[in-house]
TORDREN-717708 format. One record per residue (C-alpha): residue number from 0; y, x, z. Coordinates in steps of 0.25 Angstrom, whole numbers. Each point is the difference from the previous one (the first is absolute). Example, Ala and Ser with C-alpha at 12.3 -4.5 7.8 and 13.67 -1.06 7.14 Angstrom:
BEGIN
<nuti=0&yy=-18&xx=49&zz=31> .
<nuti=1&yy=14&xx=6&zz=-2> .
***
This chain:
BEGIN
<nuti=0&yy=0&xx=0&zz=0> .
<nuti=1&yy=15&xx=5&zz=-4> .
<nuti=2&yy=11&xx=3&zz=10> .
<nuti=3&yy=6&xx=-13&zz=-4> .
<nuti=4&yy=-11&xx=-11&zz=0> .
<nuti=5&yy=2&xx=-8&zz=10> .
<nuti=6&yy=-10&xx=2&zz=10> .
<nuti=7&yy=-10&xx=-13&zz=-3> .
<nuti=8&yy=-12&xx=3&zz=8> .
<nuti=9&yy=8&xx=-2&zz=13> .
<nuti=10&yy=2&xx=-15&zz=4> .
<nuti=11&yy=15&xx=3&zz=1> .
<nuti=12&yy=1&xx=11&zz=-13> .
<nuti=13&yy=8&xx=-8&zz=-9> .
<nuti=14&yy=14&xx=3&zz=6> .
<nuti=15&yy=-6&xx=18&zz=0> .
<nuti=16&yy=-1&xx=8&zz=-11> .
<nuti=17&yy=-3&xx=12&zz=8> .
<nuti=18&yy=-13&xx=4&zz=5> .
<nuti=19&yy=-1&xx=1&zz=15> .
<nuti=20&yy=0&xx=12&zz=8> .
<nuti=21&yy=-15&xx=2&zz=2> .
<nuti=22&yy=5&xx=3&zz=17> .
<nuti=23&yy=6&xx=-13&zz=-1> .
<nuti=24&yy=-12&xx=-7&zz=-7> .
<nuti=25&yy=-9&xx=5&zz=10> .
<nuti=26&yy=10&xx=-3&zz=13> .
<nuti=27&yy=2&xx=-15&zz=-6> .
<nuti=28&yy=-14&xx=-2&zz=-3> .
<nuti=29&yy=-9&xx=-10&zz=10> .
<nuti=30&yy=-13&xx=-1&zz=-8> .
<nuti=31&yy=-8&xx=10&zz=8> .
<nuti=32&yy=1&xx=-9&zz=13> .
<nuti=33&yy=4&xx=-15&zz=-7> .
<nuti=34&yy=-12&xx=0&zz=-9> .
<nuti=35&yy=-7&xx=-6&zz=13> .
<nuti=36&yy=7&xx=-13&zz=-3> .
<nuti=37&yy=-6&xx=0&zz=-15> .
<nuti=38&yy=-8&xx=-13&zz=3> .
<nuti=39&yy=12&xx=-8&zz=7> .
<nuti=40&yy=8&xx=6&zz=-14> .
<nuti=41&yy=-10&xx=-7&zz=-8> .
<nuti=42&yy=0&xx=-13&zz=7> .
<nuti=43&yy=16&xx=0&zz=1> .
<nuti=44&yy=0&xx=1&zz=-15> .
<nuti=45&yy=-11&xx=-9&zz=-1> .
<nuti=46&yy=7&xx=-11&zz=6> .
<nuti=47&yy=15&xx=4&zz=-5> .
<nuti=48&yy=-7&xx=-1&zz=-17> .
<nuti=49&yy=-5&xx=-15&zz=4> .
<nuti=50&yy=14&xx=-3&zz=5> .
<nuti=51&yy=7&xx=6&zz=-12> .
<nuti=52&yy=-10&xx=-10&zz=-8> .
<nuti=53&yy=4&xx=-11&zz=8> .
<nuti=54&yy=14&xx=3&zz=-5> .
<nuti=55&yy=-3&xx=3&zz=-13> .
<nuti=56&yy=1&xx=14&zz=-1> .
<nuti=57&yy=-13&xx=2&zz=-2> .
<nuti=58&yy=-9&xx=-8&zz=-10> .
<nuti=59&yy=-14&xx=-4&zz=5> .
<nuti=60&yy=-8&xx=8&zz=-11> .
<nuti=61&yy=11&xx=11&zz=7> .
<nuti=62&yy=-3&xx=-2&zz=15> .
<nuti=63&yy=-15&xx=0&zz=-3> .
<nuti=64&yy=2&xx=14&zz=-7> .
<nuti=65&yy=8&xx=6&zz=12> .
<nuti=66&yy=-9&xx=-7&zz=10> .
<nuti=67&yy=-11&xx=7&zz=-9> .
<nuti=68&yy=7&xx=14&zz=0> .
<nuti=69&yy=5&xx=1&zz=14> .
<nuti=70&yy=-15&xx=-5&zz=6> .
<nuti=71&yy=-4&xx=15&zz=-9> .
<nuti=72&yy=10&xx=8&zz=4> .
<nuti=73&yy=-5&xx=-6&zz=16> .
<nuti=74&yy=-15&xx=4&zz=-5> .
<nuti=75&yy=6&xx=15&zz=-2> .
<nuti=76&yy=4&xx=0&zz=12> .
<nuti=77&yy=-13&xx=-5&zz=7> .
<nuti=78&yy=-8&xx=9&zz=-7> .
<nuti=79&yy=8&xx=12&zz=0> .
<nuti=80&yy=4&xx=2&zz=-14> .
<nuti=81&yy=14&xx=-3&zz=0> .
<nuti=82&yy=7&xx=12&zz=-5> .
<nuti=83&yy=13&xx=4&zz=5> .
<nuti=84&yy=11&xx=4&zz=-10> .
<nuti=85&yy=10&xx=10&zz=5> .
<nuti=86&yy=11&xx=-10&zz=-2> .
<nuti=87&yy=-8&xx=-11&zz=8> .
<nuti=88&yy=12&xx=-1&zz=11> .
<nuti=89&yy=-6&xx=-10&zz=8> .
<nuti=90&yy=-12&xx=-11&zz=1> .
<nuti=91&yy=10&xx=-9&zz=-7> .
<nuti=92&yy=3&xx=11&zz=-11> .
<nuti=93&yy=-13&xx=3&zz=-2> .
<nuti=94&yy=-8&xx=-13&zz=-2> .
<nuti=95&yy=10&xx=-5&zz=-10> .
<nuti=96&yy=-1&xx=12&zz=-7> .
<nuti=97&yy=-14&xx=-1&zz=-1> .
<nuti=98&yy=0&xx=-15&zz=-2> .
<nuti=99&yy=9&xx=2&zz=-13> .
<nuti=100&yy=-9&xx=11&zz=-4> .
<nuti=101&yy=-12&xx=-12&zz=1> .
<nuti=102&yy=8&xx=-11&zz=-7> .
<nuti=103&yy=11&xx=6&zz=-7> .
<nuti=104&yy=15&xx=-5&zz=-1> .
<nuti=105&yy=-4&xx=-11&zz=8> .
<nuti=106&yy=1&xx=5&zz=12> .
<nuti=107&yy=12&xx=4&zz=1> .
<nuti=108&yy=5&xx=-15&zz=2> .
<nuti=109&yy=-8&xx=0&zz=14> .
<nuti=110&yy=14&xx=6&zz=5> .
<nuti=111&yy=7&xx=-11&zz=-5> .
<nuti=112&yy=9&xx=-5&zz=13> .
<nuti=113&yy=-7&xx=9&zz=9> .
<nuti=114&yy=4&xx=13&zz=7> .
<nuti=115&yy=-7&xx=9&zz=6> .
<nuti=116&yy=8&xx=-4&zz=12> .
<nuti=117&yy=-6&xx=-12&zz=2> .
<nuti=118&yy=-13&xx=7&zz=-4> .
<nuti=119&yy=-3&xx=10&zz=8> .
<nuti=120&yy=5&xx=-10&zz=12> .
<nuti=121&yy=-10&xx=-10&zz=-3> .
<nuti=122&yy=-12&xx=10&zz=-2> .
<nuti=123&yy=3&xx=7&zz=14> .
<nuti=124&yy=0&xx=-15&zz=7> .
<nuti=125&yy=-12&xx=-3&zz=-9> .
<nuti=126&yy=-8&xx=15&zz=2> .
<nuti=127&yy=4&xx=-4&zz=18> .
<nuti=128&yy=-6&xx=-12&zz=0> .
<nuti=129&yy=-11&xx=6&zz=-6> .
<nuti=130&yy=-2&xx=10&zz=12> .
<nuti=131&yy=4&xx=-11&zz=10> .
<nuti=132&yy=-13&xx=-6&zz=2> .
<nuti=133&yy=-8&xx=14&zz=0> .
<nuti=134&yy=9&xx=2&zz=12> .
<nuti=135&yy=-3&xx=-11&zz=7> .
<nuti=136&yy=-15&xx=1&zz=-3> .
<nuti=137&yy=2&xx=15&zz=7> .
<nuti=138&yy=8&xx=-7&zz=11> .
<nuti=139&yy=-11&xx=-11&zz=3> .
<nuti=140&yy=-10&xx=10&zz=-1> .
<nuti=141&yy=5&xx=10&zz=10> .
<nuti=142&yy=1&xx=-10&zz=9> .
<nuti=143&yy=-12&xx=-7&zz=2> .
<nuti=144&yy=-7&xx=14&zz=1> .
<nuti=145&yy=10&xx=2&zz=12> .
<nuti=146&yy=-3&xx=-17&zz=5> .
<nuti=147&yy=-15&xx=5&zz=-2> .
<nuti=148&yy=1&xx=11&zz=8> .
<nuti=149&yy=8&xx=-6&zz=12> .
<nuti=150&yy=-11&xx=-14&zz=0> .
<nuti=151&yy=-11&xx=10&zz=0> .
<nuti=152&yy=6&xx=11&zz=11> .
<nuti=153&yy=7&xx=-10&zz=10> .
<nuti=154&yy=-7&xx=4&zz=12> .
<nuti=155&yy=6&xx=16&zz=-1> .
<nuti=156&yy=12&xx=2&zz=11> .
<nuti=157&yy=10&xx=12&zz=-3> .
<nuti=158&yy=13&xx=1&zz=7> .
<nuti=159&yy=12&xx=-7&zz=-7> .
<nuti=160&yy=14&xx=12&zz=0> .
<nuti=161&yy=13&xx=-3&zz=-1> .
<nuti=162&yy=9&xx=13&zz=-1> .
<nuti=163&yy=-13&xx=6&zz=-3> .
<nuti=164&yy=-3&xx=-2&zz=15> .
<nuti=165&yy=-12&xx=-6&zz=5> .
<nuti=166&yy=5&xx=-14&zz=4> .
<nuti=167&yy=-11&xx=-11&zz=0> .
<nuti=168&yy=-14&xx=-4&zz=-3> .
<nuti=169&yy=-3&xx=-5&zz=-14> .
<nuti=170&yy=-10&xx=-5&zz=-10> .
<nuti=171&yy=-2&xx=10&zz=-11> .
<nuti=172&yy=-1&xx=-12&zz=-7> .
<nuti=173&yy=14&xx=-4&zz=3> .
<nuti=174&yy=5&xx=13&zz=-5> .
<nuti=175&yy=-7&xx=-3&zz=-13> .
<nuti=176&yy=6&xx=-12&zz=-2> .
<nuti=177&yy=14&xx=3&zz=6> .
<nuti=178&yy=0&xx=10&zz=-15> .
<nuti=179&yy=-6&xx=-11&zz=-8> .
<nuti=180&yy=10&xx=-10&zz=4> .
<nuti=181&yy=10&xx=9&zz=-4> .
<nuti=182&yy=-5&xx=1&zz=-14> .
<nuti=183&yy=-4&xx=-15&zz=-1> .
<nuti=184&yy=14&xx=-1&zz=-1> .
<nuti=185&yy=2&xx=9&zz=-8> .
<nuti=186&yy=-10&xx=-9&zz=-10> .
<nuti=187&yy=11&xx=-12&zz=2> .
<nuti=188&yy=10&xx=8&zz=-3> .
<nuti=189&yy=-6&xx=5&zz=-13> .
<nuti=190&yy=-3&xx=-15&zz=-5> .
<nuti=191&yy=14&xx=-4&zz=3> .
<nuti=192&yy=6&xx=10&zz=-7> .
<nuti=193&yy=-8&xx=-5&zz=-14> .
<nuti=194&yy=11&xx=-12&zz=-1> .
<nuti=195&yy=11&xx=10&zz=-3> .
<nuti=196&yy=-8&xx=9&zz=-9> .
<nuti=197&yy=-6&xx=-12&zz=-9> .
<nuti=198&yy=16&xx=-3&zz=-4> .
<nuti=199&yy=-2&xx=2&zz=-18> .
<nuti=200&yy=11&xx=11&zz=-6> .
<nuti=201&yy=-4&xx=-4&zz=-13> .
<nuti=202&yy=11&xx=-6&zz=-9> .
<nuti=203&yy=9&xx=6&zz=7> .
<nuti=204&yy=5&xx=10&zz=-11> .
<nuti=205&yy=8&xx=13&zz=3> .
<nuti=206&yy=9&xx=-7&zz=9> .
<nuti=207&yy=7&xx=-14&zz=-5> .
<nuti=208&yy=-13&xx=-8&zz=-4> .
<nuti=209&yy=-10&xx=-5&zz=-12> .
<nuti=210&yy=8&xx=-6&zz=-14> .
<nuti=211&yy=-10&xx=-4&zz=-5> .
<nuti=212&yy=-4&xx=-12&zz=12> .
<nuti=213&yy=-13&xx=8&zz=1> .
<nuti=214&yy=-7&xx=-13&zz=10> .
<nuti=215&yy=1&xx=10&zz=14> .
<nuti=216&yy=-9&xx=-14&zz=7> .
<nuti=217&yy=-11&xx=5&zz=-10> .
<nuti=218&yy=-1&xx=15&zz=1> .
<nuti=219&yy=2&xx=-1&zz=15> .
<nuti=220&yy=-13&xx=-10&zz=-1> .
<nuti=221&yy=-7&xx=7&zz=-9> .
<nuti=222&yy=0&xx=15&zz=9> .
<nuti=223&yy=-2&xx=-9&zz=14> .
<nuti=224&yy=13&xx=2&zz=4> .
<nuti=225&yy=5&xx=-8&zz=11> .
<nuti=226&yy=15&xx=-1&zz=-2> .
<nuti=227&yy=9&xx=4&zz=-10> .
<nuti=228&yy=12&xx=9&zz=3> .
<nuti=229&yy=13&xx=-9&zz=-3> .
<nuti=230&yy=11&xx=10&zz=-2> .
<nuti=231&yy=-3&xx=10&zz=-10> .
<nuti=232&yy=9&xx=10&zz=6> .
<nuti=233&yy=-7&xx=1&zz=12> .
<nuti=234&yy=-14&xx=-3&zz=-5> .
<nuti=235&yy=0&xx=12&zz=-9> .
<nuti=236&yy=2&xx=12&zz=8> .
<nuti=237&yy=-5&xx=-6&zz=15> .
<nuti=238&yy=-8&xx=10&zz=5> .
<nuti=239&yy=0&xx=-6&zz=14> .
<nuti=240&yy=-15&xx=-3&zz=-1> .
<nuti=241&yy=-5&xx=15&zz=-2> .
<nuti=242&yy=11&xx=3&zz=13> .
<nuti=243&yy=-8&xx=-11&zz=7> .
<nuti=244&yy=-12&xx=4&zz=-5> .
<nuti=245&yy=1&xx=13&zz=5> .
<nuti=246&yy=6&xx=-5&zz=14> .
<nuti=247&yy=-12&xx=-8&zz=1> .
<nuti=248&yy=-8&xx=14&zz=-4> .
<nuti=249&yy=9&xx=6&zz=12> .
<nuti=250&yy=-5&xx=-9&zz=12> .
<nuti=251&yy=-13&xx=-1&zz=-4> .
<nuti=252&yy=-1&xx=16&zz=0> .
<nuti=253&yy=6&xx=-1&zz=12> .
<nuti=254&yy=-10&xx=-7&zz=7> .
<nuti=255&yy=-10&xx=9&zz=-5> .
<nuti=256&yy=7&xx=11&zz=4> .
<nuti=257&yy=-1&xx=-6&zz=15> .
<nuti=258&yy=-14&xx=-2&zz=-2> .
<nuti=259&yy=-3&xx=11&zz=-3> .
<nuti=260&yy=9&xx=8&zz=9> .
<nuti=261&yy=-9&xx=-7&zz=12> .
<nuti=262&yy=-12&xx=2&zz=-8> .
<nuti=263&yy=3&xx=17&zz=0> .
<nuti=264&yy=2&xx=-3&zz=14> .
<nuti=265&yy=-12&xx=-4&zz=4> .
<nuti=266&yy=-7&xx=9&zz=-8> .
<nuti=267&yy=5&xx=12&zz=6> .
<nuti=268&yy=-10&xx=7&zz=12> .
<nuti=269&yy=9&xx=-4&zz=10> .
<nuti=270&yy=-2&xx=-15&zz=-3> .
<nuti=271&yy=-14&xx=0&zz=-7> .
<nuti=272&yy=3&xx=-16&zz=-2> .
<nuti=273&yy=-5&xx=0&zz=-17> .
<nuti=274&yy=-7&xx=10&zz=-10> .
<nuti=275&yy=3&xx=0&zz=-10> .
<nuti=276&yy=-12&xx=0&zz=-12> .
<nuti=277&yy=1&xx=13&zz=-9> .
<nuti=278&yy=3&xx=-8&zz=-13> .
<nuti=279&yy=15&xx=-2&zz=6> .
<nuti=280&yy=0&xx=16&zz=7> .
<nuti=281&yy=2&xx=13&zz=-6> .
<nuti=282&yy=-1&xx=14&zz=8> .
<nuti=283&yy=6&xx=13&zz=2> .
<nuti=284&yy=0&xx=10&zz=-10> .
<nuti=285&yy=0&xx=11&zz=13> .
<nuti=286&yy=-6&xx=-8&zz=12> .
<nuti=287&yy=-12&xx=-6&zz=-2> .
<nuti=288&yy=-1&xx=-8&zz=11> .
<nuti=289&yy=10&xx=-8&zz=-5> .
<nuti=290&yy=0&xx=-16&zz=-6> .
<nuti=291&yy=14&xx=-3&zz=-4> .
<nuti=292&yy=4&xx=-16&zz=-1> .
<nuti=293&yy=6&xx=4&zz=-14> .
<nuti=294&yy=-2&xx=-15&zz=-5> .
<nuti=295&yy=7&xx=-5&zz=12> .
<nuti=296&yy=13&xx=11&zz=-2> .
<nuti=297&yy=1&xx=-3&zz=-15> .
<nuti=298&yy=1&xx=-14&zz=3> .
<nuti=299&yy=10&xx=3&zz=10> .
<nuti=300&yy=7&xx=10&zz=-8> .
<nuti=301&yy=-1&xx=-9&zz=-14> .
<nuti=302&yy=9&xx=-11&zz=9> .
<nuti=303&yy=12&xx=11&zz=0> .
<nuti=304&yy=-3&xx=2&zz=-17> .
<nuti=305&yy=1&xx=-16&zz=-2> .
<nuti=306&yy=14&xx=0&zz=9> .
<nuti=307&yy=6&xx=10&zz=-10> .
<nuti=308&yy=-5&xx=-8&zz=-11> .
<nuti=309&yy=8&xx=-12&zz=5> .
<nuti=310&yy=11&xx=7&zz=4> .
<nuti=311&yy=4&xx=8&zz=-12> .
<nuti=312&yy=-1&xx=-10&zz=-9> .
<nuti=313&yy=10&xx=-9&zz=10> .
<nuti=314&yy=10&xx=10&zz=-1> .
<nuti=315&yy=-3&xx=0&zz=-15> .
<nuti=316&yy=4&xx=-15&zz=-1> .
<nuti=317&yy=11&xx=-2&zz=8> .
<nuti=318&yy=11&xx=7&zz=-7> .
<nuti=319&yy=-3&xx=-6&zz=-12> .
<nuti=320&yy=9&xx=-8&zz=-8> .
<nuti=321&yy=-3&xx=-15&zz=-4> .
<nuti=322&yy=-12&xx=-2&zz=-12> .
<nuti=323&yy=-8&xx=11&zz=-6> .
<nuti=324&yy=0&xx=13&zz=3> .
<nuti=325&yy=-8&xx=13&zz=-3> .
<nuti=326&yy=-1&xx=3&zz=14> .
<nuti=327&yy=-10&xx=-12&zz=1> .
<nuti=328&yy=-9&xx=9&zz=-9> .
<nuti=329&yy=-2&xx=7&zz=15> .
<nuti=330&yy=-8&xx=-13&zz=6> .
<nuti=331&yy=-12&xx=2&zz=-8> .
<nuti=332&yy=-7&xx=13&zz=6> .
<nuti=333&yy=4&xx=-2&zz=16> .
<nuti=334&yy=-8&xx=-16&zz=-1> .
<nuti=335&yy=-12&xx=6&zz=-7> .
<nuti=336&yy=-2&xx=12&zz=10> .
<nuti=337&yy=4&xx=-10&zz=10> .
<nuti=338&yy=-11&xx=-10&zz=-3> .
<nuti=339&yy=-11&xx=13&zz=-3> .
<nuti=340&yy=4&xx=5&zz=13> .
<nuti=341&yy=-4&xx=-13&zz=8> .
<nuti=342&yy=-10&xx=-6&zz=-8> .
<nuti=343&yy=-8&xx=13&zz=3> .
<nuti=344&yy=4&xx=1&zz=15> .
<nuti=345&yy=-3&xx=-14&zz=1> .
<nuti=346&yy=-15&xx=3&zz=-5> .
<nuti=347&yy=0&xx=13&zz=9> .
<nuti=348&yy=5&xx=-8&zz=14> .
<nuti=349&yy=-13&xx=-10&zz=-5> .
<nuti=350&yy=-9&xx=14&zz=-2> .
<nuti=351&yy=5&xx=4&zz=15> .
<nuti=352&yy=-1&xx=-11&zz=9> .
<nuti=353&yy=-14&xx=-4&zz=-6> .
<nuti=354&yy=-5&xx=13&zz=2> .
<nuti=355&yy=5&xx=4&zz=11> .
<nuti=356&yy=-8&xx=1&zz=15> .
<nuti=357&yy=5&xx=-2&zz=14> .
<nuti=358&yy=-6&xx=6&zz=13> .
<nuti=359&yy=1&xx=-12&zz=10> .
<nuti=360&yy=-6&xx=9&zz=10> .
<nuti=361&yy=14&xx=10&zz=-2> .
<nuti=362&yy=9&xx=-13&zz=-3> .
<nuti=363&yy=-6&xx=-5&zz=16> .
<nuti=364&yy=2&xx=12&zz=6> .
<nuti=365&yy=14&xx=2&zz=-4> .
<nuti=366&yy=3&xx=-14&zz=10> .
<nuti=367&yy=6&xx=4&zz=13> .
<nuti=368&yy=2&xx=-7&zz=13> .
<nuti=369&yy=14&xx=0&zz=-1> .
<nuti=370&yy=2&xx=-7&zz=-12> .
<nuti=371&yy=-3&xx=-11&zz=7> .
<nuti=372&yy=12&xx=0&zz=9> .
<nuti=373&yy=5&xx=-13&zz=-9> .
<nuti=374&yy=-12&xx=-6&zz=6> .
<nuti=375&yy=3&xx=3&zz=12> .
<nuti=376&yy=12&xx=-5&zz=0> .
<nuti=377&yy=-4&xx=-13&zz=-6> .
<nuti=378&yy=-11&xx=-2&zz=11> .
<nuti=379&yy=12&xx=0&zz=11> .
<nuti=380&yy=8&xx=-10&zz=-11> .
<nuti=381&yy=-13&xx=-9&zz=3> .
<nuti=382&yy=2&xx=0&zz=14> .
<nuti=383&yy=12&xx=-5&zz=-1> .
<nuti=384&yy=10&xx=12&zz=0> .
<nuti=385&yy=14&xx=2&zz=-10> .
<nuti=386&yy=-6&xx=9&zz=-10> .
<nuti=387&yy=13&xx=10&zz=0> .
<nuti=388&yy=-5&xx=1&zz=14> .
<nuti=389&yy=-14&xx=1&zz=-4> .
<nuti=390&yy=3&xx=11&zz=-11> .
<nuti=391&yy=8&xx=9&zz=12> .
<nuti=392&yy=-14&xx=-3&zz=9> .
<nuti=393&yy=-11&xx=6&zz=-11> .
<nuti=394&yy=13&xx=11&zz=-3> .
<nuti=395&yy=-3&xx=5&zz=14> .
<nuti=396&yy=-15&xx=-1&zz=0> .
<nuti=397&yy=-1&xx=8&zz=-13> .
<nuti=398&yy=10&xx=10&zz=9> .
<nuti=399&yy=-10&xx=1&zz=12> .
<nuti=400&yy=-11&xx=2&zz=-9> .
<nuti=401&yy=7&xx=12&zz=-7> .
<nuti=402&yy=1&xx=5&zz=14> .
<nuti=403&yy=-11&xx=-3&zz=5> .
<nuti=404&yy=-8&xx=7&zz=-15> .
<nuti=405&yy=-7&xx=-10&zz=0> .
<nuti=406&yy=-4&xx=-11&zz=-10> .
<nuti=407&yy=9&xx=-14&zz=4> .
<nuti=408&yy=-13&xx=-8&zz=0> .
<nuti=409&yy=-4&xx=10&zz=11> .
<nuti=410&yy=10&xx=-5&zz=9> .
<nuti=411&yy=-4&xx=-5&zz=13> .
<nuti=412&yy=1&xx=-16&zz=4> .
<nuti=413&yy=10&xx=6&zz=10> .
<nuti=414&yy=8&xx=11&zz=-8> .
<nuti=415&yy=2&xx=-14&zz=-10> .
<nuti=416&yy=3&xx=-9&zz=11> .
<nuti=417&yy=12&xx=11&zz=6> .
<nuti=418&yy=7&xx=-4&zz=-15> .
<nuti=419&yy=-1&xx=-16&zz=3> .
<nuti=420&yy=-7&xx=-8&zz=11> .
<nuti=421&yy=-5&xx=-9&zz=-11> .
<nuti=422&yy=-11&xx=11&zz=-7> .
<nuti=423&yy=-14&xx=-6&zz=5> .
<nuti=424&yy=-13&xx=5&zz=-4> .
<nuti=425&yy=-2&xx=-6&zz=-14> .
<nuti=426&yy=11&xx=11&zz=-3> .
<nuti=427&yy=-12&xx=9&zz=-7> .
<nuti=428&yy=-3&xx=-11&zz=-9> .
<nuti=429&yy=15&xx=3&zz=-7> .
<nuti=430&yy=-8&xx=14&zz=-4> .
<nuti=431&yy=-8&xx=-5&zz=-11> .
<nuti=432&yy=4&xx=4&zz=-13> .
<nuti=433&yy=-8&xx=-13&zz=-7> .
<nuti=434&yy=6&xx=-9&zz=8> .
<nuti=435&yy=14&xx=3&zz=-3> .
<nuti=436&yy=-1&xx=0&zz=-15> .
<nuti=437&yy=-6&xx=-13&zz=1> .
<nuti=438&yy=12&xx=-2&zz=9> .
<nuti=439&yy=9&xx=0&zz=-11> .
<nuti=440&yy=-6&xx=-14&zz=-6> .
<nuti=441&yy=12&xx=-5&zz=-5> .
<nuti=442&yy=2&xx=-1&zz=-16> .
<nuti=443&yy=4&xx=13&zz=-4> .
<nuti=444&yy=-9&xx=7&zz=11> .
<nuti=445&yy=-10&xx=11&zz=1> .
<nuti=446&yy=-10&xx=-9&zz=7> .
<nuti=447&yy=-12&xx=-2&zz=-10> .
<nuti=448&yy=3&xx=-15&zz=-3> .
<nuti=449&yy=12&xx=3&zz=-3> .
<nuti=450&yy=-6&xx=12&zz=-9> .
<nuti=451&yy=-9&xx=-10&zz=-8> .
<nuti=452&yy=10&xx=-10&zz=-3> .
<nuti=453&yy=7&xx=13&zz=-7> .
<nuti=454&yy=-12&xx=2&zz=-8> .
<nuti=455&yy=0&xx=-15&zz=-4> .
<nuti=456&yy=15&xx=-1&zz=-3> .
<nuti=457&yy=0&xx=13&zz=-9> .
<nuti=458&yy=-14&xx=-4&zz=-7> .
<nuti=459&yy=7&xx=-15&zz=-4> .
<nuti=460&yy=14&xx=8&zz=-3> .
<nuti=461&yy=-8&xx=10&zz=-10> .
<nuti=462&yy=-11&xx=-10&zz=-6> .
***
């Protein structure tokens, strides 16, 4: 090609007759990430050639040609034999350059009213809802492998922590469930965010809308879209749904970073609560002692990755001016490693917790007498006593026991009975770590009804 044709290959050459700078061409081109939305290209175009038939565009004999063509240049795709042509921009450049390979000048009307504007907005909202549902899927999964764990393991007792203290006697179970809770609303929040995804670009234009009454009703229809974006102007370049997205991405990482985090915890020999099975550990490379929760730091870690995703792309979007800009080009590479990144780590926490082991036997003998100083308290609240005045009581007993170095169920009847007259011999019943989890009866509780009607409410919430 001479210096002075324009450059037609490109969807925007006519107005050039230079040849881009190769730096450029490479710099402005998205085809080596965007080509993962081939399929949502193909049924975007699809759908736009049977609305330009609807309008009379296209003519039947036309549509069922293009139909025909763009269902090929999809096959290529499928069976890995699309070739990709150094002038192949993007996903959108590079099926129309191929479909017009197939069918000849005829699809070159495919782009008639249509930018890639609203194009590629309507193939990412197209390519998420896609992924949606696998999320979900990985979400319900890693749940009922963490419900199934806490109905078959209710009977193990571990201590509960607050400030990584020792605080009071739980189920392990609860634990469990405590993370799953967490995530199960983290599944609501994923099926809620679908409304504002499923809004159609298409029909949009570059900025000010279709002129050719392209029937919006139908394409949005005809792609399982559930609304259709009403200002053009704002339809066109929103990007709100990848920030969203990406924020949802955020939380969820978050709570499996904290799961996690406990999970390393407990592993450690000074806990010795989990093991962890070698498919999720590694080891040293100079200590071979060593098994390493690598699975449960990279899931950890990852969180950080998907925070930076969401955050730099934020910043991308808030400076910029109204309708399209080239800077939206930037949202594409941040959603895709954001949905890899916790579409793998949700399949890894699964991995984890099912294959993980406890040591009841370590978990029991972590329980200490003076975690039931709450008990105590409570056992004076009983008998009738102010429980600011109870709390000062078990305060003073946990003291004397300190002194004493010795554990507070060791106490004598008259040591307790020097702290409150109203102490009485079924004191050493408040020692009894069973008892106080069943205790905590009440819904939200540790106690193991309380526990079960966990596990049913989570197995209906995920059926």
């Amino acid at each position: 090609m001479s210096s002075s044709e324009p450059t037609k290959q490109k969807l925007w050459g006519g107005r050039f007759t230079g040849k881009t700078d190769p730096l450029m061409h490479a710099y402005n081109q998205s085809l080596r990430y965007d080509q993962r939305m081939w399929s949502a290209d193909i049924r975007g175009s699809i759908a736009y050639a049977k609305g330009l038939q609807k309008c009379g565009i296209l003519t039947q004999e036309e549509l069922t040609q293009m139909i025909k063509g763009l269902e090929d240049v999809g096959q290529e795709w499928e069976n890995g034999k699309f070739v990709i042509q150094e002038d192949d921009e993007d996903i959108h450049t590079a099926n129309e350059r191929r479909l017009s390979e197939l069918i000849g000048s005829l699809g070159g009307k495919l782009h008639t009213g249509r930018s890639r504007n609203d194009q590629v907005a309507t193939d990412m909202r197209l390519w998420l809802l896609d992924e949606i549902p696998v999320l979900v899927s990985s979400l319900k999964a890693l749940i009922a492998v963490m419900v199934n764990r806490a109905d078959n393991e209710v009977d193990a007792l571990m201590p509960g922590y607050t400030h990584l203290q020792r605080a009071q006697p739980i189920r392990w179970s609860h634990f469990l469930l405590a993370h799953a809770w967490a995530l199960h609303a983290d599944l609501q929040r994923l099926s809620q965010l679908i409304p504002r995804v499923s809004v159609l670009p298409l029909g949009g234009g570059a900025l000010a809308g279709n002129p050719f009454s392209v029937d919006r009703d139908f394409l949005a229809r005809e792609l399982g879209f559930q609304s259709i974006g009403e200002n053009s102007l704002h339809i066109v370049p929103d990007r709100d749904f990848v920030v969203e997205f990406m924020m949802w991405a955020s939380l969820t990482m978050t709570h499996l970073s904290k799961m996690a985090e406990d999970l390393i915890i407990y592993s450690t020999a000074e806990f010795g609560f989990v093991r962890l099975s070698d498919a999720y550990s590694t080891g040293s490379s100079m200590m071979p002692q060593k098994k390493n929760p690598d699975s449960l730091e990279l899931l950890r870690g990852k969180a950080g990755r998907v925070f930076g995703n969401m955050t730099g792309f934020a910043v991308s979007l808030k400076g910029l001016p109204s309708t399209y800009n080239k800077d939206l080009q930037e949202d594409k590479e941040p959603l895709f490693d954001t949905l890899d990144t916790i579409s793998a780590s949700l399949r890894i926490a699964e991995g984890v917790i099912a294959t993980l082991d406890i040591d009841v036997d370590k978990m029991r003998a972590a329980l200490t007498d003076d975690m039931l100083a709450t008990d105590l308290a409570d056992y004076l609240v009983r008998k009738g006593i102010p429980f600011r005045e109870t709390h000062h009581i078990s305060g003073r007993a946990v003291a004397l026991a300190e002194k004493q170095k010795t554990p507070i169920s060791q106490l004598t009847l008259q040591q307790f009975q020097s702290l409150s007259s109203t102490f009485d011999d079924d004191v050493k019943e408040v020692f009894d770590f069973e008892a106080s989890v069943e205790r905590r009866n009440a819904i939200g509780g540790t106690s193991r009804a309380m526990v079960k009607r966990q596990v049913e409410s989570l197995k209906r919430a995920i059926a």
